[in-house]
PDB file of N, CA, C, O and CB in Angstrom:
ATOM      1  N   UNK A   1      76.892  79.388  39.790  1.00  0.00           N
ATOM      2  CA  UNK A   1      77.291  78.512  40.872  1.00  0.00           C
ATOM      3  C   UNK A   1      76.234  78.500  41.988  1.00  0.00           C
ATOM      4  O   UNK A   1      75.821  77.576  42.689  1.00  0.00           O
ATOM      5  CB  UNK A   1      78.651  78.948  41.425  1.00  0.00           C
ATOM      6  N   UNK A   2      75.916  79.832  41.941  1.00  0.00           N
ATOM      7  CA  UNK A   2      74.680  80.025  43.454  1.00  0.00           C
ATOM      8  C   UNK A   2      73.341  78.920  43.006  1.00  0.00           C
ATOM      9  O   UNK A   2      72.925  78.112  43.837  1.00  0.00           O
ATOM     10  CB  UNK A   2      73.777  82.234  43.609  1.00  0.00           C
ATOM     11  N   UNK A   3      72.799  78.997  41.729  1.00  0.00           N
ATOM     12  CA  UNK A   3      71.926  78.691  41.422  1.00  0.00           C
ATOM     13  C   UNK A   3      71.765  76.983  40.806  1.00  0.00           C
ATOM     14  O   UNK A   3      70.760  76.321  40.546  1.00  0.00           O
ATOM     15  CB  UNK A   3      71.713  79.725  40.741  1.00  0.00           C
ATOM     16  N   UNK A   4      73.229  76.661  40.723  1.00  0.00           N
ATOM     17  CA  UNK A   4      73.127  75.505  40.744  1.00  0.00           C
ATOM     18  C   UNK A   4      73.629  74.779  42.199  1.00  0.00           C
ATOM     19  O   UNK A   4      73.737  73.555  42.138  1.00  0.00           O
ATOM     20  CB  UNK A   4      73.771  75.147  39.588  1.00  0.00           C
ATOM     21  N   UNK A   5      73.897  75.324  43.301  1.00  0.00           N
ATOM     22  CA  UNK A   5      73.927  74.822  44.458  1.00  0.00           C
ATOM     23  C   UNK A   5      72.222  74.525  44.826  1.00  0.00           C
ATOM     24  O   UNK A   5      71.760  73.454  45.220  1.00  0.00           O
ATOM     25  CB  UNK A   5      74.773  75.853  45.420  1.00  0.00           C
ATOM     26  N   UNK A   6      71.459  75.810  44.570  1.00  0.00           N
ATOM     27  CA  UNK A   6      69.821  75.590  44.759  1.00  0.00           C
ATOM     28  C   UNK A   6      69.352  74.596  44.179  1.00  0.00           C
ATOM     29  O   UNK A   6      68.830  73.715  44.863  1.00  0.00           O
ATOM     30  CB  UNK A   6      68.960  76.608  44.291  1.00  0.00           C
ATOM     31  N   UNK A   7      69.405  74.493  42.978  1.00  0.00           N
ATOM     32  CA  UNK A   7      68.804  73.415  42.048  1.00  0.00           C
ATOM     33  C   UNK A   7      68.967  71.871  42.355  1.00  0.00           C
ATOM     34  O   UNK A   7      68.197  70.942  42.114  1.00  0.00           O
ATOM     35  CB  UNK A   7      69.403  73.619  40.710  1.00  0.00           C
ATOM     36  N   UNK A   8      70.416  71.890  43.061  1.00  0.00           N
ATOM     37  CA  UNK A   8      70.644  70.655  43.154  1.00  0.00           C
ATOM     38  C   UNK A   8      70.305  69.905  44.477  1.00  0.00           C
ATOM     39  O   UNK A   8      70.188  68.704  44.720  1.00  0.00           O
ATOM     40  CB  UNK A   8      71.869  70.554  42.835  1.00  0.00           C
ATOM     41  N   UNK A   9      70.174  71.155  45.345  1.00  0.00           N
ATOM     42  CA  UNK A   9      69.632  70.440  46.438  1.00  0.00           C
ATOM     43  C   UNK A   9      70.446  70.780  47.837  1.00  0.00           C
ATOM     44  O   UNK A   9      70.082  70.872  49.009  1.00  0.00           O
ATOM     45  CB  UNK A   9      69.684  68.890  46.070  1.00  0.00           C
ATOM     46  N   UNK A  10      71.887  70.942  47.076  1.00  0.00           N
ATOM     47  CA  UNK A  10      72.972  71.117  48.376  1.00  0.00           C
ATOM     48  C   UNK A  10      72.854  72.470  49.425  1.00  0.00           C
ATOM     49  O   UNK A  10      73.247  72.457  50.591  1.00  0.00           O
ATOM     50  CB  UNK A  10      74.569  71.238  47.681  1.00  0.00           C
ATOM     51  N   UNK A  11      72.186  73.698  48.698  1.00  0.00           N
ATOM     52  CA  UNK A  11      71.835  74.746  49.622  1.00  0.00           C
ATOM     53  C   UNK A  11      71.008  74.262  50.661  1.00  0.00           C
ATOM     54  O   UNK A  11      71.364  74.591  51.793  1.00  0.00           O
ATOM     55  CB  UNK A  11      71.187  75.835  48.982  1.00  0.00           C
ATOM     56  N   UNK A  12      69.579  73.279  50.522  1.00  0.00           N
ATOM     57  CA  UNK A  12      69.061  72.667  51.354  1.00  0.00           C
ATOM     58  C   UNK A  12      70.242  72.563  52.235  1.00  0.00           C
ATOM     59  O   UNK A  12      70.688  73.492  52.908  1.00  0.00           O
ATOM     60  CB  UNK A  12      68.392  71.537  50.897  1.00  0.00           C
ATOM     61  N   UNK A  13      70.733  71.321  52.182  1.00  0.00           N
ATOM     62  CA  UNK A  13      71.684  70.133  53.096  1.00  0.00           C
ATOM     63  C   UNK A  13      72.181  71.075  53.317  1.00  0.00           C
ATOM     64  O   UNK A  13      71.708  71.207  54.445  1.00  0.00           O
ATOM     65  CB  UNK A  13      72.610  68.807  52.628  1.00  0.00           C
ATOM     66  N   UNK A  14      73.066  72.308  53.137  1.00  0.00           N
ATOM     67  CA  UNK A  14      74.274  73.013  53.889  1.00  0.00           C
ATOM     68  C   UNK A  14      73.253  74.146  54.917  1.00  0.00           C
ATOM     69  O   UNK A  14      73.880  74.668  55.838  1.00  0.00           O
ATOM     70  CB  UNK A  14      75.586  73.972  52.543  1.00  0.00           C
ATOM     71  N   UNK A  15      71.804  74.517  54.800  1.00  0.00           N
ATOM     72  CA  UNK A  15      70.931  75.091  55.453  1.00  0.00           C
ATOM     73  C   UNK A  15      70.872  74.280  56.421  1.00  0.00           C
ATOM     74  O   UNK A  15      71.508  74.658  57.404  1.00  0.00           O
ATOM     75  CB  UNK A  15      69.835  75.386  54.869  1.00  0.00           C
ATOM     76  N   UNK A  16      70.078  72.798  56.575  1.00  0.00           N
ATOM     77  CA  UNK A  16      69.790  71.780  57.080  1.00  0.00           C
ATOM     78  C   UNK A  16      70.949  72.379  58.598  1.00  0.00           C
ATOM     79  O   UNK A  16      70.938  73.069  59.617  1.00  0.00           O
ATOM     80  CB  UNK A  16      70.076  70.283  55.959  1.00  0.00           C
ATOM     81  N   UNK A  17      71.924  71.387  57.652  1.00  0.00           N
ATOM     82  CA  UNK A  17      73.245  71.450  59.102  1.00  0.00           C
ATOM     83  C   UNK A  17      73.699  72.500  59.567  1.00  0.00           C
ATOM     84  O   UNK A  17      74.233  72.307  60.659  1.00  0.00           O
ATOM     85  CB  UNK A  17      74.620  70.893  58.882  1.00  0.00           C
ATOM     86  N   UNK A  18      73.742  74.025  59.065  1.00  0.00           N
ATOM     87  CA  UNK A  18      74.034  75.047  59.899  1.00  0.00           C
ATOM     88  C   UNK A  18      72.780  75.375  60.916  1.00  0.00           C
ATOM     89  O   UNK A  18      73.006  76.010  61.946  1.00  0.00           O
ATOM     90  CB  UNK A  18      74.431  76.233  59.021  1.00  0.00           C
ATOM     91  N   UNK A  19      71.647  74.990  60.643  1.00  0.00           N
ATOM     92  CA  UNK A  19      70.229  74.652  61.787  1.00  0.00           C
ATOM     93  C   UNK A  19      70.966  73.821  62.559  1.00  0.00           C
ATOM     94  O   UNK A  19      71.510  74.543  63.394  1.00  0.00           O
ATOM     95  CB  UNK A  19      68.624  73.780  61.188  1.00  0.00           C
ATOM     96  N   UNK A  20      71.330  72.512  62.760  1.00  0.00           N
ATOM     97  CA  UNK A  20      71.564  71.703  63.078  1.00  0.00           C
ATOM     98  C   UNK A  20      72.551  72.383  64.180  1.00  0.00           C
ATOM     99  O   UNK A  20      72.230  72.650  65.338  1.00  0.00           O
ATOM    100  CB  UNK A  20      71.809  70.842  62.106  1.00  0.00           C
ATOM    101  N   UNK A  21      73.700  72.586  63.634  1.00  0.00           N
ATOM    102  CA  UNK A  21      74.678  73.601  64.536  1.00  0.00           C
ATOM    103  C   UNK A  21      74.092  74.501  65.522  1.00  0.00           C
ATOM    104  O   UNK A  21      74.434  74.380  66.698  1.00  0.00           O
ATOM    105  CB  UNK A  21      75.440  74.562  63.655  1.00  0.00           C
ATOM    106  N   UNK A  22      73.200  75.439  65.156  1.00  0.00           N
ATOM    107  CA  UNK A  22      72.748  76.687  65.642  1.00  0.00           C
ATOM    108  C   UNK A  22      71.744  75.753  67.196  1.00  0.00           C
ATOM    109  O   UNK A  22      72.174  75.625  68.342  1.00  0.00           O
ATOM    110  CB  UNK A  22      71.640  77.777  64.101  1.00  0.00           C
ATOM    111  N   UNK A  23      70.797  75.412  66.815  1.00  0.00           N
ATOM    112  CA  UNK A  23      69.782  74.520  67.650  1.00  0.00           C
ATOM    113  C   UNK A  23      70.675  73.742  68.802  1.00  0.00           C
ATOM    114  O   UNK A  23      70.171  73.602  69.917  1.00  0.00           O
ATOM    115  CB  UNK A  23      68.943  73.318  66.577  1.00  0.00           C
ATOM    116  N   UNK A  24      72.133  73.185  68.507  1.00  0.00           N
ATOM    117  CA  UNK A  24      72.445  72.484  69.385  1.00  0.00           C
ATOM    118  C   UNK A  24      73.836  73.382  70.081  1.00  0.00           C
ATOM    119  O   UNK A  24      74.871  72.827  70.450  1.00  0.00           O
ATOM    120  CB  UNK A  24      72.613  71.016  68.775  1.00  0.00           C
ATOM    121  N   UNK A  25      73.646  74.476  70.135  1.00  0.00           N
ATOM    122  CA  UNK A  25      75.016  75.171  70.530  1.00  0.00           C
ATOM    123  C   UNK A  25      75.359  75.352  71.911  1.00  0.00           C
ATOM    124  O   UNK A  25      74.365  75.187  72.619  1.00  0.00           O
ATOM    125  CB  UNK A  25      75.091  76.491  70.003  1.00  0.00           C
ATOM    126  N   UNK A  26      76.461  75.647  72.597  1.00  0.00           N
ATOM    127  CA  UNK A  26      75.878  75.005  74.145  1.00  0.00           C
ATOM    128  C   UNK A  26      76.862  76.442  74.352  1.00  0.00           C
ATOM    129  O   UNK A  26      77.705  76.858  73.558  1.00  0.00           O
ATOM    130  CB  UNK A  26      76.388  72.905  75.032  1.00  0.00           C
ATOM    131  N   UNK A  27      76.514  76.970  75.519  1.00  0.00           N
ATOM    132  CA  UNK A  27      75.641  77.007  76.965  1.00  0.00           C
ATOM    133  C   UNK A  27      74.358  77.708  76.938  1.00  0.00           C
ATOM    134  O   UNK A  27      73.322  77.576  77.590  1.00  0.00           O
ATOM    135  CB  UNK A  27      76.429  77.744  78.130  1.00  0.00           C
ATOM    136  N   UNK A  28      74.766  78.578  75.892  1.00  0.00           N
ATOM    137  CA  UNK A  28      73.323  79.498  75.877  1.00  0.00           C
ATOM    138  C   UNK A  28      72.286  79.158  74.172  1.00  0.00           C
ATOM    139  O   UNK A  28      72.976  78.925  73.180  1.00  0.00           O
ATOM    140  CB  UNK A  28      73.981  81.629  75.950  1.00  0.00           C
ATOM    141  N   UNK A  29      71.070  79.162  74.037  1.00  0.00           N
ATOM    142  CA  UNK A  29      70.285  78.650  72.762  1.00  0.00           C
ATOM    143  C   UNK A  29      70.751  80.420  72.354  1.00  0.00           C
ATOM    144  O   UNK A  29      71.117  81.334  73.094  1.00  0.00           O
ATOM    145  CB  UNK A  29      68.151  77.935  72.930  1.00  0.00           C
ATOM    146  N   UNK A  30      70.480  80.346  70.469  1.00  0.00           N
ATOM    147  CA  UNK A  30      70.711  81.192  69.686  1.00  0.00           C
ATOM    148  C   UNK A  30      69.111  82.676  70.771  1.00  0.00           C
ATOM    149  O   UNK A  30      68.261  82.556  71.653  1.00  0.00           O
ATOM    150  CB  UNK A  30      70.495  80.285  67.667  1.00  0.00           C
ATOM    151  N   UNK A  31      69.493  83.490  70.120  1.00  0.00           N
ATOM    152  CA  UNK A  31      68.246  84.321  70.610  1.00  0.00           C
ATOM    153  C   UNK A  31      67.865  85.116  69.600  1.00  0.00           C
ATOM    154  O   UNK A  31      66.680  85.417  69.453  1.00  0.00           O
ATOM    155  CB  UNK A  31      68.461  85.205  71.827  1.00  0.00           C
ATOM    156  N   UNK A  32      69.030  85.639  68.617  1.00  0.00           N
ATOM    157  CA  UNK A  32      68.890  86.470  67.465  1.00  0.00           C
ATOM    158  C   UNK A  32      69.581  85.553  66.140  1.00  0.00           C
ATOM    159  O   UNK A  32      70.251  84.525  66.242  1.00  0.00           O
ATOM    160  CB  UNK A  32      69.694  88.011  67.788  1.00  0.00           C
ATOM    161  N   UNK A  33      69.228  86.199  65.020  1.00  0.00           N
ATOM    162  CA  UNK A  33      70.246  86.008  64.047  1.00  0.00           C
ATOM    163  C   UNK A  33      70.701  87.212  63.086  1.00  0.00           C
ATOM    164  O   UNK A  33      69.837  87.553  62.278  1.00  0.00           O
ATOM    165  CB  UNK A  33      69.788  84.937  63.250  1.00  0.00           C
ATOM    166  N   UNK A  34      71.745  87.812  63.047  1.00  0.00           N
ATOM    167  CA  UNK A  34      73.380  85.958  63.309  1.00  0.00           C
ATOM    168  C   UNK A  34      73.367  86.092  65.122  1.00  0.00           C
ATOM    169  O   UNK A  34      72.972  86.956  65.904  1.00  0.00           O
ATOM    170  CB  UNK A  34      76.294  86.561  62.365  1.00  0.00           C
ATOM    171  N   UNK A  35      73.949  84.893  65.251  1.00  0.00           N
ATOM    172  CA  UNK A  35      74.518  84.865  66.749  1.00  0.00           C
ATOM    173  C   UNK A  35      75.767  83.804  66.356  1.00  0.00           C
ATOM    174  O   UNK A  35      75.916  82.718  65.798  1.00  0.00           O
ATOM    175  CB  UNK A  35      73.235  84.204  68.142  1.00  0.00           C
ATOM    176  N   UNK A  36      76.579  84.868  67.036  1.00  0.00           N
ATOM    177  CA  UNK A  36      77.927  84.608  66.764  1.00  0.00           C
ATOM    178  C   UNK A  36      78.493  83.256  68.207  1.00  0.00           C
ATOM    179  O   UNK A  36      78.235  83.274  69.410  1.00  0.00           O
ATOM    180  CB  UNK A  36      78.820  86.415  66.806  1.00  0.00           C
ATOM    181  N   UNK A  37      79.339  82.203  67.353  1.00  0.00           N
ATOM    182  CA  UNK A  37      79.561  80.670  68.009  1.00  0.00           C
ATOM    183  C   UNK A  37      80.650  81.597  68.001  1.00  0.00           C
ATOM    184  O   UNK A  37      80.671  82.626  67.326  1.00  0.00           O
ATOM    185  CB  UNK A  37      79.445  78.882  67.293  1.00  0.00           C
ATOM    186  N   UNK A  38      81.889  81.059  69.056  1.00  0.00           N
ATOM    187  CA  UNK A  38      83.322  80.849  68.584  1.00  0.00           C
ATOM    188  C   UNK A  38      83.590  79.962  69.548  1.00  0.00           C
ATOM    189  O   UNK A  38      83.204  79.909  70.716  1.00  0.00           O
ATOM    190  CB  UNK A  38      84.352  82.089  68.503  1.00  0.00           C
ATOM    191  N   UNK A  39      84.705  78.871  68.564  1.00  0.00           N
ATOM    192  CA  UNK A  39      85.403  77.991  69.367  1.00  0.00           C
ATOM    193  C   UNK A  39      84.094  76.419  70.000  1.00  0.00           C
ATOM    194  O   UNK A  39      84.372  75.541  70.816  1.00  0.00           O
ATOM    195  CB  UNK A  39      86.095  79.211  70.791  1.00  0.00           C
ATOM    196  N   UNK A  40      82.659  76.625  69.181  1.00  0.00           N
ATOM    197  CA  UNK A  40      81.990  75.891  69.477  1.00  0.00           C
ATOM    198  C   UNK A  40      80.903  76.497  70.808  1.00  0.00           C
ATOM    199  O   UNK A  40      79.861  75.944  71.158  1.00  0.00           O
ATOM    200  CB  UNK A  40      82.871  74.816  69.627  1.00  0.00           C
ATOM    201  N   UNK A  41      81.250  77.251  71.157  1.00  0.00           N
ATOM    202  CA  UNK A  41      80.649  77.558  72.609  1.00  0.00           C
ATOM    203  C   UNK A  41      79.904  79.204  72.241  1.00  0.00           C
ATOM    204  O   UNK A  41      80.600  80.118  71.798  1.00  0.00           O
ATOM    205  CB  UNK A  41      82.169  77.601  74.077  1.00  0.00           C
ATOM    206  N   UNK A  42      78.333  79.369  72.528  1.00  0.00           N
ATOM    207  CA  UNK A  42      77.619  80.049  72.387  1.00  0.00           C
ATOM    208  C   UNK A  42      77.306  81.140  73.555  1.00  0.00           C
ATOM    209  O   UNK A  42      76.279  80.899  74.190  1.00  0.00           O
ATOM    210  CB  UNK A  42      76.832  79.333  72.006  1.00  0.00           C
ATOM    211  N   UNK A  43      77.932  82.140  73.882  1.00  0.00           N
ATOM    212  CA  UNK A  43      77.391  82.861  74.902  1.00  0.00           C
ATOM    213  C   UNK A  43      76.712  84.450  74.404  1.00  0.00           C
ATOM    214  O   UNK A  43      76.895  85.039  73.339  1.00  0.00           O
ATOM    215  CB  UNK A  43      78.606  82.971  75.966  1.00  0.00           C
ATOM    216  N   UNK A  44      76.061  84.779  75.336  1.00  0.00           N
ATOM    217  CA  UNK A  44      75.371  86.309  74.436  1.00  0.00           C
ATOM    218  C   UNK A  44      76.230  87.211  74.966  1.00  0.00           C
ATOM    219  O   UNK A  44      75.746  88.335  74.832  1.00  0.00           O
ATOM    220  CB  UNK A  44      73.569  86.928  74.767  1.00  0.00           C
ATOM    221  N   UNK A  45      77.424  87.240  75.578  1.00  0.00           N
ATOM    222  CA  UNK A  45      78.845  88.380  75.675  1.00  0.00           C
ATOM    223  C   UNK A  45      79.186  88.508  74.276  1.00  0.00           C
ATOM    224  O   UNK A  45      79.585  89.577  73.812  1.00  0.00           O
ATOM    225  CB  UNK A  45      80.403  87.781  76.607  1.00  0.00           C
ATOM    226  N   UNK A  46      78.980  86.975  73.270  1.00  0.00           N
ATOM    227  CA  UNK A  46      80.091  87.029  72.291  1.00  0.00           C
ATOM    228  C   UNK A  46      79.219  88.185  71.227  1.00  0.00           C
ATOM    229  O   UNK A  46      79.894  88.910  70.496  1.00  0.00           O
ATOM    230  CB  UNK A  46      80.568  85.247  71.535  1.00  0.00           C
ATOM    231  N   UNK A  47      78.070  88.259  71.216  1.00  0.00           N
ATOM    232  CA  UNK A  47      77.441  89.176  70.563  1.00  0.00           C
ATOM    233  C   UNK A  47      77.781  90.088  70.057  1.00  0.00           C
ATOM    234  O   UNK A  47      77.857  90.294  68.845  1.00  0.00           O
ATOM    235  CB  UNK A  47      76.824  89.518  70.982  1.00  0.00           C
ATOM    236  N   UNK A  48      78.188  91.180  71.438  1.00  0.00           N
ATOM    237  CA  UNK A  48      78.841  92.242  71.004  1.00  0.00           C
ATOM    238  C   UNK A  48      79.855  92.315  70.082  1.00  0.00           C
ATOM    239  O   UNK A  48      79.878  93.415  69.531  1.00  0.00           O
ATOM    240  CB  UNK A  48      79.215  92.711  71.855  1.00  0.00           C
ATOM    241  N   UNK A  49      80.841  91.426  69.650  1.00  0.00           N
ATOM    242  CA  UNK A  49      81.824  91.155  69.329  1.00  0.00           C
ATOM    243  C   UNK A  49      80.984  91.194  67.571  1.00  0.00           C
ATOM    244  O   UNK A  49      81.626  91.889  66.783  1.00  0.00           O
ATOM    245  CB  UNK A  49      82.552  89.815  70.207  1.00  0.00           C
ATOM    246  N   UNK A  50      80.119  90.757  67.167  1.00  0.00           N
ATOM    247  CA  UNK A  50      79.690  90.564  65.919  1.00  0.00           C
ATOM    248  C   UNK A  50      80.209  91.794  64.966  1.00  0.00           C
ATOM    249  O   UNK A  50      80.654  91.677  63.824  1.00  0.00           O
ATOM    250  CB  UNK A  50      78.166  90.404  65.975  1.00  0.00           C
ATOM    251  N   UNK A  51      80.039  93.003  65.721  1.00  0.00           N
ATOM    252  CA  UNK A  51      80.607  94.305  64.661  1.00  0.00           C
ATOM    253  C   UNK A  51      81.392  94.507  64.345  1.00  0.00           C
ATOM    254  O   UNK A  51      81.596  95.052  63.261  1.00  0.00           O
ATOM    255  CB  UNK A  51      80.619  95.316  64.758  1.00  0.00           C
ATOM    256  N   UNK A  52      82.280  94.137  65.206  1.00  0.00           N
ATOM    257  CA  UNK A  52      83.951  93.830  64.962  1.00  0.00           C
ATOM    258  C   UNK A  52      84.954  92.686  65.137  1.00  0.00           C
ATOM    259  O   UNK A  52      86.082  92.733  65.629  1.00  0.00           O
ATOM    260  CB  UNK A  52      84.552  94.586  65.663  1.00  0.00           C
ATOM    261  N   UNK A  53      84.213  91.538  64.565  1.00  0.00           N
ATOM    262  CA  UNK A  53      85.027  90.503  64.380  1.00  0.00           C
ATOM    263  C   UNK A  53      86.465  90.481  63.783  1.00  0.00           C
ATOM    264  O   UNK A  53      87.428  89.908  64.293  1.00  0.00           O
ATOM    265  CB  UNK A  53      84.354  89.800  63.740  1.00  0.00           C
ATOM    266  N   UNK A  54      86.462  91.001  62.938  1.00  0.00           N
ATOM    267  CA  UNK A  54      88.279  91.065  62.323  1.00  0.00           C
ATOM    268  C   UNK A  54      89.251  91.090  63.604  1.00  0.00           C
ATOM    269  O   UNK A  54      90.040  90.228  63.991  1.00  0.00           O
ATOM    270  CB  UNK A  54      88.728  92.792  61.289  1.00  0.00           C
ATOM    271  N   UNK A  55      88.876  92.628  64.252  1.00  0.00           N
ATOM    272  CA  UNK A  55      89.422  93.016  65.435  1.00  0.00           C
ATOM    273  C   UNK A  55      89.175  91.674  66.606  1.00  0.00           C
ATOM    274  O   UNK A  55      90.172  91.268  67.204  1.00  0.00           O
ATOM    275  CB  UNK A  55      88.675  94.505  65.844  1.00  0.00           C
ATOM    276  N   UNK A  56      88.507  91.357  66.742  1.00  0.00           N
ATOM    277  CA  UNK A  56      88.089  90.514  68.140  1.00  0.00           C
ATOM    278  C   UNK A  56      89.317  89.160  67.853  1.00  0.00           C
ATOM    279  O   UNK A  56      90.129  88.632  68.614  1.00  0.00           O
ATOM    280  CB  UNK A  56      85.942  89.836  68.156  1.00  0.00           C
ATOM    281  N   UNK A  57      88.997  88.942  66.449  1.00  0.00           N
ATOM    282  CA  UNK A  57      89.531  87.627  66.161  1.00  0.00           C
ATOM    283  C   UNK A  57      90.984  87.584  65.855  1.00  0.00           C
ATOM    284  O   UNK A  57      91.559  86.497  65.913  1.00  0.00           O
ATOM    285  CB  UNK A  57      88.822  87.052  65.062  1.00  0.00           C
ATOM    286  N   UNK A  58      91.644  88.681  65.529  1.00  0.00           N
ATOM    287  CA  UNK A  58      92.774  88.812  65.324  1.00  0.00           C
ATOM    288  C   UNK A  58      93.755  89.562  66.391  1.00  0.00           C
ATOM    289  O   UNK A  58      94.963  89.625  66.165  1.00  0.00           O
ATOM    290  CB  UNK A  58      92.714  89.302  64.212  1.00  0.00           C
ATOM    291  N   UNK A  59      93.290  90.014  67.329  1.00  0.00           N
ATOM    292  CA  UNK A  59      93.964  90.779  68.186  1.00  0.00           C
ATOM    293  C   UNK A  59      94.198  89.556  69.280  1.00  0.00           C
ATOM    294  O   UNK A  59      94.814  89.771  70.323  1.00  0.00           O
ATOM    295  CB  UNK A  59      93.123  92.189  68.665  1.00  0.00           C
TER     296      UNK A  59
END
């Protein structure tokens, strides 16, 4: 499945638009990767939160 997503082209296009996402994220630009979005909105508080997302997101 992985390797026919490559072949066909669609890993491109689904790369493409998560750039696309990342480049246009608002208030703050990406600085690292991953840099964690939630809710559409990019701040570097949410960072910290990356190690323990389950917790962050479910509590």
């Amino acid at each position: 499945m992985i390797q026919t997503c490559i072949d066909s082209g669609k890993g491109d296009e689904l790369q493409m638009e998560a750039a696309n996402i990342t480049k246009n994220v608002w208030p703050e630009q990406h600085r690292s990767v991953p840099w964690v979005i939630i809710n559409g909105v990019s701040l570097k508080s949410f960072q910290a939160q990356m190690y323990d997302l389950p917790r962050y997101l479910c509590d």
